[in-house]
TIRO-2110 file (N, C-alpha, C; in Angstrom, 1 decimal):
// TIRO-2110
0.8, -1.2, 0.0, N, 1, A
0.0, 0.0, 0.0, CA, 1, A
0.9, 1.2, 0.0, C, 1, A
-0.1, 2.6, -1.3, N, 2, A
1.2, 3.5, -1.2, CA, 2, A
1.4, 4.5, 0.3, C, 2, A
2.2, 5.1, 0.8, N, 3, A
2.2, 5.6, 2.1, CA, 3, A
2.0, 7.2, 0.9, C, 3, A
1.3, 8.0, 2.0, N, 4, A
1.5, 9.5, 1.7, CA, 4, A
2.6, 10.0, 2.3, C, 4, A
3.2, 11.0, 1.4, N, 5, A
4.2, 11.8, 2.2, CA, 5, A
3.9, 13.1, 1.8, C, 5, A
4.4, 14.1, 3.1, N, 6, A
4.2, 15.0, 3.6, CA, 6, A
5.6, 16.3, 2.7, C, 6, A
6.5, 15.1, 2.2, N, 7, A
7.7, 15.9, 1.7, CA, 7, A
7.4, 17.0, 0.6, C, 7, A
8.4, 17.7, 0.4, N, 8, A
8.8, 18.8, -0.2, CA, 8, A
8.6, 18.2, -1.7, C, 8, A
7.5, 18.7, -2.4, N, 9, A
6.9, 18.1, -4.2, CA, 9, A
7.3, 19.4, -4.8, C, 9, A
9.0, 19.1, -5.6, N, 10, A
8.5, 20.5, -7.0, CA, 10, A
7.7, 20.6, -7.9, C, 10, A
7.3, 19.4, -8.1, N, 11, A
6.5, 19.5, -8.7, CA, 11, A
4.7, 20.7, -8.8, C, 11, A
4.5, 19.9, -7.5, N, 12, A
3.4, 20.8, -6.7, CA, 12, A
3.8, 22.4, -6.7, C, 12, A
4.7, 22.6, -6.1, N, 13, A
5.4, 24.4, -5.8, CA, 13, A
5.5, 24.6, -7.2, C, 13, A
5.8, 23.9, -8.3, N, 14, A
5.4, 24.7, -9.6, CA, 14, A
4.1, 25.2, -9.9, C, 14, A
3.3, 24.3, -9.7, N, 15, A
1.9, 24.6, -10.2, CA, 15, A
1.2, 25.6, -9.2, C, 15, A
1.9, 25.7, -7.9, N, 16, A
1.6, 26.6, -7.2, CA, 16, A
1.9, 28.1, -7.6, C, 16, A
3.2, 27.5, -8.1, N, 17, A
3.6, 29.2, -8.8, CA, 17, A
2.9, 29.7, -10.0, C, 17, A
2.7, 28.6, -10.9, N, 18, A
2.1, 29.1, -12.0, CA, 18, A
0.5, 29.6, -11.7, C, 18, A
0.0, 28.8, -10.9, N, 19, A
-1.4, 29.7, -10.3, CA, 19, A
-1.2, 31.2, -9.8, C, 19, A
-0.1, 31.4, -8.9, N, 20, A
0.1, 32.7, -8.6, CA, 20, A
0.3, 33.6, -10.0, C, 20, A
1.3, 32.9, -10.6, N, 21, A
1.2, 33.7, -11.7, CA, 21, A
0.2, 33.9, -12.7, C, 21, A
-0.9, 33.3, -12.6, N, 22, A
-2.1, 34.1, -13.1, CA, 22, A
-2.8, 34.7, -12.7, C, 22, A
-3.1, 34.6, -11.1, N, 23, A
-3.9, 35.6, -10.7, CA, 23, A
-3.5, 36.7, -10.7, C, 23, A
-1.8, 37.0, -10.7, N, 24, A
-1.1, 38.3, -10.4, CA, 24, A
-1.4, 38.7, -11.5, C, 24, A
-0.8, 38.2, -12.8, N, 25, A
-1.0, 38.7, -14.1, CA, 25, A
-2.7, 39.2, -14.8, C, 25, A
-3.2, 38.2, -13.8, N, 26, A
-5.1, 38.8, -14.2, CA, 26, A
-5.4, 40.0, -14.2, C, 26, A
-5.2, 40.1, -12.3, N, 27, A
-5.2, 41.1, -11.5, CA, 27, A
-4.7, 42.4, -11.9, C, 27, A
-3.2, 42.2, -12.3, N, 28, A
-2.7, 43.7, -13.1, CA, 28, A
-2.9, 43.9, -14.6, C, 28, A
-3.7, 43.1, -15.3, N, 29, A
-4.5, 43.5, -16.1, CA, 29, A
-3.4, 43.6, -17.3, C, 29, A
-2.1, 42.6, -17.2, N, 30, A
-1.4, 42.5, -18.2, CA, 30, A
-1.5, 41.4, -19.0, C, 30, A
-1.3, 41.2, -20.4, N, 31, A
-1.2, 41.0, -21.3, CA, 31, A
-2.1, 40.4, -22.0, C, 31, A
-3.3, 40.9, -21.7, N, 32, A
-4.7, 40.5, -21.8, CA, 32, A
-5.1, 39.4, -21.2, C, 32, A
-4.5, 38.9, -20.2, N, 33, A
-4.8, 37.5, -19.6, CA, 33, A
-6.5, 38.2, -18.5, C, 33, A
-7.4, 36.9, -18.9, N, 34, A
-8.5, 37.0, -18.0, CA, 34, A
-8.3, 36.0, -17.0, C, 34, A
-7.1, 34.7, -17.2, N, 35, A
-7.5, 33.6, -16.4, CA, 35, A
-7.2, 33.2, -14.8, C, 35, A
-7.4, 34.7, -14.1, N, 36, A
-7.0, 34.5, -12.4, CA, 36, A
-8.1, 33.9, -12.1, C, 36, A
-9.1, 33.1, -12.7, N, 37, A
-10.1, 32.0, -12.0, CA, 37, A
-9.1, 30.7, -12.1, C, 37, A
-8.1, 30.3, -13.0, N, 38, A
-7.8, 29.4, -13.3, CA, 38, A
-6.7, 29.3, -12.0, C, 38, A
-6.2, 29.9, -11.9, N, 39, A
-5.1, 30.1, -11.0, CA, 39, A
-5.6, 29.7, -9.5, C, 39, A
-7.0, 30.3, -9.2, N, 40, A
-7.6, 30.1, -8.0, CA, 40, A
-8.1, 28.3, -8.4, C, 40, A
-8.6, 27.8, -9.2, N, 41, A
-8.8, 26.7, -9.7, CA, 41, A
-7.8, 25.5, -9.5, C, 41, A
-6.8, 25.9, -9.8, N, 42, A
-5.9, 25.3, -9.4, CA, 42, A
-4.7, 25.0, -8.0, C, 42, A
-5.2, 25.8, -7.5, N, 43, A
-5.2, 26.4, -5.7, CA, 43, A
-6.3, 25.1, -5.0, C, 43, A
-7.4, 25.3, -5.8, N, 44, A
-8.8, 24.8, -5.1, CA, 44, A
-8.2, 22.9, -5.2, C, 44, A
-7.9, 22.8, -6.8, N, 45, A
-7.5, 21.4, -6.7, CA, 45, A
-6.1, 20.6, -6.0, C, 45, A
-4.9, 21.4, -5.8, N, 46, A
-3.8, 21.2, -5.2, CA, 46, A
-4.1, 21.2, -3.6, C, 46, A
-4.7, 21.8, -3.0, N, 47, A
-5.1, 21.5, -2.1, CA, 47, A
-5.7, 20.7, -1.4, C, 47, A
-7.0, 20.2, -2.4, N, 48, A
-7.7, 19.1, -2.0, CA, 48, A
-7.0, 17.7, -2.2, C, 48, A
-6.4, 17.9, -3.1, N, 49, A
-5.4, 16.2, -3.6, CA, 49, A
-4.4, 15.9, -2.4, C, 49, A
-3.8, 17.5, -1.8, N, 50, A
-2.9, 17.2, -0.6, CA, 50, A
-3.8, 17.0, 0.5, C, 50, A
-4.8, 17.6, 1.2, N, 51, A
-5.5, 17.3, 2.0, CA, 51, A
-6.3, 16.0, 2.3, C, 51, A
-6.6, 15.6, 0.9, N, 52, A
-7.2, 14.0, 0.9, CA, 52, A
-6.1, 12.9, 1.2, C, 52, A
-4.9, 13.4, 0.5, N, 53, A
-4.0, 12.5, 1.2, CA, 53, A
-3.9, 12.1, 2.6, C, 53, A
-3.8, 13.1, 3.7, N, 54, A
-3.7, 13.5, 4.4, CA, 54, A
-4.6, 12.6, 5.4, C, 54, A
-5.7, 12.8, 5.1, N, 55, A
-6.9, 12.5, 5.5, CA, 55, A
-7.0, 11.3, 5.4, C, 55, A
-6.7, 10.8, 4.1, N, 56, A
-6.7, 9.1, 4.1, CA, 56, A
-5.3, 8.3, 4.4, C, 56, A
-4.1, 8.7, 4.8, N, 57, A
-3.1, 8.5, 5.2, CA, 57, A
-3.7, 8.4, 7.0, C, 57, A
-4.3, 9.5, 7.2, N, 58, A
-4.5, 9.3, 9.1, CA, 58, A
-5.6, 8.0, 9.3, C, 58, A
-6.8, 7.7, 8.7, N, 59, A
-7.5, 6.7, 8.2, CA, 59, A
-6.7, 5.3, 8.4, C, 59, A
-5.8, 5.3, 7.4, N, 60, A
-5.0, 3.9, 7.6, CA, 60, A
-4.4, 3.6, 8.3, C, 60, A
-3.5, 5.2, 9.4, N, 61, A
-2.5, 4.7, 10.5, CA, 61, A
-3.4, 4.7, 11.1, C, 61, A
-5.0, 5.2, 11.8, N, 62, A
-5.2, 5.3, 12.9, CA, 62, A
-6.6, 4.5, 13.3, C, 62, A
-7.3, 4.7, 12.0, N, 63, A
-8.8, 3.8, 11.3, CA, 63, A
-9.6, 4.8, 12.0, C, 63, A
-9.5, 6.1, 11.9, N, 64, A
-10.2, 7.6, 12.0, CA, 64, A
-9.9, 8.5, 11.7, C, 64, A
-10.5, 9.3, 11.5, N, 65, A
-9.7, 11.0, 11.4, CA, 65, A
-10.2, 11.5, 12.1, C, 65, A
-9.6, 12.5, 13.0, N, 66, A
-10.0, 12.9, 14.3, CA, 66, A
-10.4, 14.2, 13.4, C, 66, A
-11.4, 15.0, 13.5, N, 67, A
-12.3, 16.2, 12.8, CA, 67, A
-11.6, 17.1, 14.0, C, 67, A
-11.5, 17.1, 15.4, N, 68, A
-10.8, 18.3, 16.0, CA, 68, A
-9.4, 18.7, 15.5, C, 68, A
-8.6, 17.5, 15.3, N, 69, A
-7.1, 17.5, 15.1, CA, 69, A
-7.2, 18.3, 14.0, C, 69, A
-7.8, 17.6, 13.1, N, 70, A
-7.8, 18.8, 11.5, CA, 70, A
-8.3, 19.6, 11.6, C, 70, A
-9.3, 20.2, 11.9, N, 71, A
-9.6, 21.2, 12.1, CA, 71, A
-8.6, 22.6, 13.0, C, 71, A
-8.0, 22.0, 13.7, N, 72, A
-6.9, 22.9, 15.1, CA, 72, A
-5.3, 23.1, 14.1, C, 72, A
-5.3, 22.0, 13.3, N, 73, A
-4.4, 22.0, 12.2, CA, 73, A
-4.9, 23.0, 11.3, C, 73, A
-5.5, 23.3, 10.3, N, 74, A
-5.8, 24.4, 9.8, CA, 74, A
-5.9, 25.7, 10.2, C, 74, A
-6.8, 25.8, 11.8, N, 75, A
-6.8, 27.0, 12.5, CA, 75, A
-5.2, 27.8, 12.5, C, 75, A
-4.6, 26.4, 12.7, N, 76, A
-3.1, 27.1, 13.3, CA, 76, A
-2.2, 27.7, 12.0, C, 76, A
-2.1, 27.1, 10.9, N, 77, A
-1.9, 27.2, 9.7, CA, 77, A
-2.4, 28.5, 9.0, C, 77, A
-3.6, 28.7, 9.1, N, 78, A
-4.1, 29.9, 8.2, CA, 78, A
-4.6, 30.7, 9.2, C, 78, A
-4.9, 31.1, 10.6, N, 79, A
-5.7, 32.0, 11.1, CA, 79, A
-4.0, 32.8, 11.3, C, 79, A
-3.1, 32.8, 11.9, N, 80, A
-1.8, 33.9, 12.3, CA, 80, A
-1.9, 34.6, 10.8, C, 80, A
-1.5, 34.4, 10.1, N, 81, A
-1.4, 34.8, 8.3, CA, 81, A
-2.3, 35.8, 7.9, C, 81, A
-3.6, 35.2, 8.3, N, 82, A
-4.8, 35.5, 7.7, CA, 82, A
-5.4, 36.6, 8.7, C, 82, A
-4.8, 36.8, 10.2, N, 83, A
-5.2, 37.9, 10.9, CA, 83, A
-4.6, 39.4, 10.6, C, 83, A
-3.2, 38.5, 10.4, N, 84, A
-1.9, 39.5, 10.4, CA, 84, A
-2.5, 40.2, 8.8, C, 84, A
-2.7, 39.8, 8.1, N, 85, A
-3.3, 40.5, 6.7, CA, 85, A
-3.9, 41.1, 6.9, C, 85, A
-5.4, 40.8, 7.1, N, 86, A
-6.8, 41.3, 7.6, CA, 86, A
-6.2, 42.8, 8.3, C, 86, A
-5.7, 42.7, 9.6, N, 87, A
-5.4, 43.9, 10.6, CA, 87, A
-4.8, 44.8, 10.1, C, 87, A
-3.5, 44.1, 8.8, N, 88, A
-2.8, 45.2, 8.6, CA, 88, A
-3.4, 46.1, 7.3, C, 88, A
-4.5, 45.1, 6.7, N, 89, A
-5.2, 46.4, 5.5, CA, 89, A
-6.1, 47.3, 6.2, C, 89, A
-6.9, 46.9, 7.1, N, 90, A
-7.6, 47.5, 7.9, CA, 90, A
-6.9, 48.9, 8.5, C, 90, A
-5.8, 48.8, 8.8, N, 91, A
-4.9, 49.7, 9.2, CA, 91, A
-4.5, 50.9, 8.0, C, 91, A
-4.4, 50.2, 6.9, N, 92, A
-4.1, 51.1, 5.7, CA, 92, A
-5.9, 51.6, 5.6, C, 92, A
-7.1, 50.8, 5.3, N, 93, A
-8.0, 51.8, 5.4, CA, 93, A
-7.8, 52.8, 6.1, C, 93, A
-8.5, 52.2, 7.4, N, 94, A
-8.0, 53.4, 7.8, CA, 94, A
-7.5, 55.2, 7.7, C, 94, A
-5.9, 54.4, 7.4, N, 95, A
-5.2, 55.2, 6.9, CA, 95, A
-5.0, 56.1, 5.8, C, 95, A
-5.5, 55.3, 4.7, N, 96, A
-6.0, 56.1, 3.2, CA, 96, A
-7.2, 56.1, 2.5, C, 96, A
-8.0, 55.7, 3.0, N, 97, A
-9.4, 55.8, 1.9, CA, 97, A
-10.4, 56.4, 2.6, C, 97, A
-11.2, 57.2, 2.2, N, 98, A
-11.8, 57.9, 3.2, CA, 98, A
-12.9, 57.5, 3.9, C, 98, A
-13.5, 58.4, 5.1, N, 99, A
-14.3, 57.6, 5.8, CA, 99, A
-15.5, 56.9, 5.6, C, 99, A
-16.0, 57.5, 4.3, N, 100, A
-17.4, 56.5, 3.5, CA, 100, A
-16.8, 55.4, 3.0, C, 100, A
-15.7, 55.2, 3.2, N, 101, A
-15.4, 53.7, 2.7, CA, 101, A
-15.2, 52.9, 4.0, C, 101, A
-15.5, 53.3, 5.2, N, 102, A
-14.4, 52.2, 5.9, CA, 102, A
-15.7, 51.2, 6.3, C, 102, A
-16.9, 51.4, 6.9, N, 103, A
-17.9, 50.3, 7.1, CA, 103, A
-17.8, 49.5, 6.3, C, 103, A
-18.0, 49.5, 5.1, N, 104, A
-17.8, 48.4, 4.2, CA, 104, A
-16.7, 47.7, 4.4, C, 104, A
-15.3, 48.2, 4.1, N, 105, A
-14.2, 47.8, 4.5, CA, 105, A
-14.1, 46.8, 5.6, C, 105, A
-14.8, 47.1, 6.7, N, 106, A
-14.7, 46.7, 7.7, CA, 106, A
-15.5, 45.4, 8.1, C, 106, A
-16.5, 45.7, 7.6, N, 107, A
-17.9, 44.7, 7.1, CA, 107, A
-17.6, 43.4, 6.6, C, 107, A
-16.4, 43.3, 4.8, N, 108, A
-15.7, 43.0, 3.9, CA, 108, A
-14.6, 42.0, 5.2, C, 108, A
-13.8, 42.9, 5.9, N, 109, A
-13.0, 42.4, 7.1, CA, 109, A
-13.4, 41.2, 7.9, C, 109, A
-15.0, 41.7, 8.6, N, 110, A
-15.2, 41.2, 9.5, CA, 110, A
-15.8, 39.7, 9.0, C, 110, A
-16.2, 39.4, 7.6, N, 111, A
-16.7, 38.8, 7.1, CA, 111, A
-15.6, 37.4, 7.3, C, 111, A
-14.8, 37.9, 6.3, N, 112, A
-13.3, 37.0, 6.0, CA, 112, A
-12.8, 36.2, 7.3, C, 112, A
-12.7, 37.1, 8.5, N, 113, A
-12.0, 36.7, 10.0, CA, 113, A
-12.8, 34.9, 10.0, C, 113, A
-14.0, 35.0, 9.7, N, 114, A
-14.6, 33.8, 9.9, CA, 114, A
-14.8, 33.1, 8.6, C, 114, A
-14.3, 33.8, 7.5, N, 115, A
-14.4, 32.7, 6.3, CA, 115, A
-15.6, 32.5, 5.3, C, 115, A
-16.4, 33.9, 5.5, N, 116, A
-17.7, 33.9, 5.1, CA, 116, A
-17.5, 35.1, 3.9, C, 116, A
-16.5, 35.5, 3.9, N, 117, A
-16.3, 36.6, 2.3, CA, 117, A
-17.1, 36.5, 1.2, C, 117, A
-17.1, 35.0, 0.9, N, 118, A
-18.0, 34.7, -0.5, CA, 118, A
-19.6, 35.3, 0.0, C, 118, A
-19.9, 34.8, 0.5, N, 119, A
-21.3, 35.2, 1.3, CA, 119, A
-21.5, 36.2, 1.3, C, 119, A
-20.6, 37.3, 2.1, N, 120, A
-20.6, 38.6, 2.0, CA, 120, A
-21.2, 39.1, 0.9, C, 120, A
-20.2, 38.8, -0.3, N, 121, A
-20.1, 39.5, -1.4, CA, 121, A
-21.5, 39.3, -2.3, C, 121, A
-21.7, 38.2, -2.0, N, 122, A
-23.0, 37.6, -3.1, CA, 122, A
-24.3, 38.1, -2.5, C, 122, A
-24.1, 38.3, -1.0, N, 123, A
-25.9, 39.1, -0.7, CA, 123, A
-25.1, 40.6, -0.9, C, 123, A
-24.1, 41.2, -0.8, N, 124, A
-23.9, 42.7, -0.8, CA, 124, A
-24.5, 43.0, -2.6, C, 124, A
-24.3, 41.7, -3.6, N, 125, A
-24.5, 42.0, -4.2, CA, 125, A
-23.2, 42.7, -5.4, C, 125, A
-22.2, 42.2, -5.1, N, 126, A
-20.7, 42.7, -5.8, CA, 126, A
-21.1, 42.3, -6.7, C, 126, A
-20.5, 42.9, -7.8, N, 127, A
-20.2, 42.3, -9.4, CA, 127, A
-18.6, 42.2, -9.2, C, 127, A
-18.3, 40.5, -9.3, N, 128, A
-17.1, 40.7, -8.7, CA, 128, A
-15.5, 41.4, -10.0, C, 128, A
-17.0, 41.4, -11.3, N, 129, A
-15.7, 42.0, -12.6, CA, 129, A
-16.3, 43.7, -12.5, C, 129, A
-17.4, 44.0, -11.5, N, 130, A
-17.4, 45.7, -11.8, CA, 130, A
-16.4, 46.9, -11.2, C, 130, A
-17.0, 48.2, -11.6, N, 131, A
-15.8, 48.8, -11.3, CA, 131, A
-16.0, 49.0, -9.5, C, 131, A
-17.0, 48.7, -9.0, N, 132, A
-17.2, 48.8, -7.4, CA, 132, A
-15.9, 47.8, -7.2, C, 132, A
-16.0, 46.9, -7.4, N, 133, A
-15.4, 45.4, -6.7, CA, 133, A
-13.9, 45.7, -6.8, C, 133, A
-13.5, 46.9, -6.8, N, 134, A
-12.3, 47.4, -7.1, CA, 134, A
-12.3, 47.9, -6.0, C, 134, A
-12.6, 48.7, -5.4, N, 135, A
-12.8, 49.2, -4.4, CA, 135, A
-12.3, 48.4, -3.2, C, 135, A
-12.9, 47.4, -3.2, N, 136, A
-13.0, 46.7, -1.5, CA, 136, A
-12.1, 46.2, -1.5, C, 136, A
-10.5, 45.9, -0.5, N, 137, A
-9.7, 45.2, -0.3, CA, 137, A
-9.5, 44.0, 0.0, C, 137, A
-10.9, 43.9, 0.6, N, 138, A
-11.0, 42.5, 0.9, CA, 138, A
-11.5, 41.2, 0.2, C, 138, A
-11.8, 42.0, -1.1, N, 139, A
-12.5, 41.4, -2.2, CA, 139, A
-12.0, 39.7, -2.9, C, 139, A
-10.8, 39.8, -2.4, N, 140, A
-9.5, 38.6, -2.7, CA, 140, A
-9.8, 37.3, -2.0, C, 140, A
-10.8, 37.6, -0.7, N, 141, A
-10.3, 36.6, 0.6, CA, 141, A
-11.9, 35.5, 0.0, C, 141, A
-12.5, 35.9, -0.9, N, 142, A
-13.7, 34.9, -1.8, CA, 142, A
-13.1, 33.7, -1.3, C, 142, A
-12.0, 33.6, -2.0, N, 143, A
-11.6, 32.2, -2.5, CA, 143, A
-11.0, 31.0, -1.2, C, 143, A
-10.6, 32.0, -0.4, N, 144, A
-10.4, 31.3, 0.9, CA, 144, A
-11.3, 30.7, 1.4, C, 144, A
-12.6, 31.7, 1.7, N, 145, A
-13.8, 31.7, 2.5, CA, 145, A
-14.3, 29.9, 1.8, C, 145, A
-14.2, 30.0, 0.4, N, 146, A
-15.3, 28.8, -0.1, CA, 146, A
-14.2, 27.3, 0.0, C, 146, A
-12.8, 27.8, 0.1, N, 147, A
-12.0, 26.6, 0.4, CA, 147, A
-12.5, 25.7, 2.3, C, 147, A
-12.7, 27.0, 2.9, N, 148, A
-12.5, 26.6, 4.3, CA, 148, A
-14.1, 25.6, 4.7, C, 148, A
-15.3, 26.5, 3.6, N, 149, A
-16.8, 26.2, 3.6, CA, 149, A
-16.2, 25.0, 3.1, C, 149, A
-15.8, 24.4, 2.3, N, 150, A
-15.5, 23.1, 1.6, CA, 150, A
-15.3, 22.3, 2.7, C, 150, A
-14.2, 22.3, 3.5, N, 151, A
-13.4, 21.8, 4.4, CA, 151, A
-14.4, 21.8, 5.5, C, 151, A
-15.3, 22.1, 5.8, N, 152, A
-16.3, 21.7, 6.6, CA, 152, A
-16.7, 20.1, 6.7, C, 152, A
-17.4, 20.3, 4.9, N, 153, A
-17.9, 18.9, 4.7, CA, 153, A
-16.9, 18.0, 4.6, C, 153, A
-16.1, 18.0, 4.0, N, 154, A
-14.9, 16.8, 2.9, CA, 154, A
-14.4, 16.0, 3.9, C, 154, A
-14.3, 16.2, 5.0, N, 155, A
-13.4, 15.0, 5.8, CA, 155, A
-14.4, 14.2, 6.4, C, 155, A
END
């Protein structure tokens, strides 16, 4: 039976990079690339192939997967990252956009802390290709929010 390993895949960190590099390149609106869904697409699937491993690796050593363990594993993993981000745009609000922007902003923030961004955006009602959706900083953390909603069900 094959064992999972946890090791260092260049292969993986390629396709990781090459996702970044289309959202970045979407994002700045160079060379007429539209495809930073693909990039997130590809995020969505590298993760689940590493996580199922994961999951079915603890399965075989243990004949369960403890839902707190993983769960406290994730928390630890993405919440330090994910606060330190959050706090420090919040701070640049703050700091530069004026004060009719910051509820939103903040709203946008408060959403993400818990992983509900997509939600946010879909009753606020964002067009997430209009020129509003430019605005909101927090507009990026969608894709997190529907990975972690995922990770609810999947194990």
């Amino acid at each position: 039976m094959r064992r999972y390993s946890s090791a260092f895949r260049p292969d993986i960190e390629g396709l990781r990079a090459l996702a970044i590099l289309f959202v970045v390149l979407a994002h700045a609106d160079l060379l007429g690339l539209t495809g930073g869904f693909t990039g997130v697409d590809v995020f969505f699937v590298l993760s689940g192939y590493l996580i199922t491993g994961q999951l079915i690796q603890e399965q075989r050593d243990t004949g369960r997967i403890d839902l707190l363990r993983f769960y406290a594993r994730r928390m630890r993993r993405l919440l330090p990252a994910a606060l330190l981000v959050l706090l420090a745009t919040l701070m640049l609000v703050w700091q530069f956009l004026p004060p009719s922007m910051w509820r939103e902003q903040a709203l946008a923030a408060a959403a993400a802390t818990v992983w509900m961004s997509n939600l946010h955006f879909t009753f606020a009602q964002f067009d997430y290709f209009g020129g509003a959706a430019k605005e909101n900083l927090f507009l990026h953390t969608w894709s997190l929010s529907v990975e972690e909603q995922f990770y609810l069900f999947w194990p």
